[in-house]
N, C-alpha and C positions, 0 to 999 in steps of 0.2 A: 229478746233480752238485750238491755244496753249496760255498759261497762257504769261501775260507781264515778262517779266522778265530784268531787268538790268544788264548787265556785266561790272567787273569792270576792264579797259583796261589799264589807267594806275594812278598812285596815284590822277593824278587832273582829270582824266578823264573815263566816261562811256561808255558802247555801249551797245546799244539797234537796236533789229533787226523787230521793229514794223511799224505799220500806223500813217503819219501824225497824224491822232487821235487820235490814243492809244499815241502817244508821249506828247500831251497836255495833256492826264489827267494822264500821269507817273511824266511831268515835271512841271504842275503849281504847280498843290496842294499842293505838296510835297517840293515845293521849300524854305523851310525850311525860312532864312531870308528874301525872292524874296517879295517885296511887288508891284509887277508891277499891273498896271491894263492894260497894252497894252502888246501886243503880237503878233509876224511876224510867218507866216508861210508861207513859200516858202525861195530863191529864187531857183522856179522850171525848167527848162526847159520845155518846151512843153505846149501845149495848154490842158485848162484842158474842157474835153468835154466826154460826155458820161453817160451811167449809174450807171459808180461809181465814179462820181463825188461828190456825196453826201456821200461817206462811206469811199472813199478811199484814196484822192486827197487832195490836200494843200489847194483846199477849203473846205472838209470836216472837216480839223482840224480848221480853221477859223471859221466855223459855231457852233463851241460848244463855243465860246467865252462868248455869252451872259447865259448859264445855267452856267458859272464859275464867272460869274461877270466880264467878262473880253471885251478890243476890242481887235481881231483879224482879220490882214489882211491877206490875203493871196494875196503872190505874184510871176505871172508866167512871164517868158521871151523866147517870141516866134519871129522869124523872119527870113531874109533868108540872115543876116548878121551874121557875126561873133559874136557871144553872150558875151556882155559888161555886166558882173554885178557890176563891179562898180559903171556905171553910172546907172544902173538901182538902185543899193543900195541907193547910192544918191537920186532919183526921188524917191525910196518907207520913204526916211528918210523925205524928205519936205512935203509930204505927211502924215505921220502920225503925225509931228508936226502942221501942218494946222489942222488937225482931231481932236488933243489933247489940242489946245492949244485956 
């Protein structure tokens, strides 16, 4: 196990080399002015299936949503087409405003 740690890549920006998970609890709480109560995790490639689904995966960061106060989606894009995330961006963006609103 290694400690989280944030690097700082370029003046407006960070890099971190963590878990979906560990990325939600570096980047909510601490989000300093961030007054969100909604929050996207994904968009992932591939289908999320398995045992570490729950520890490892864009739906395990979505599942800490609710001990932060928070909704989080998690969103994957799987198929045997050419992978559109913009139209998927789109379809997750109607979607959380239907959820939110």
């Amino acid at each position: 196990m290694r400690p989280l740690q944030v690097h700082k890549k370029t003046k407006d920006n960070d890099r971190v080399d963590v878990t979906p998970t560990d990325y939600v609890y570096l980047a909510i709480p601490g989000g300093g002015d961030n007054n969100s109560d909604v929050a996207l995790s994904g968009i992932n490639i591939g289908f999320n299936l398995g045992d570490d689904i729950l520890v490892l995966c864009t739906v395990a960061a979505a599942t800490e949503g609710p001990y932060l106060g928070l909704t989080l989606f998690a969103v994957s894009l799987m198929g045997k087409q050419e992978k559109n995330y913009c139209a998927s961006a789109q379809k997750t963006a109607h979607v959380v405003e239907i959820r939110v609103n």
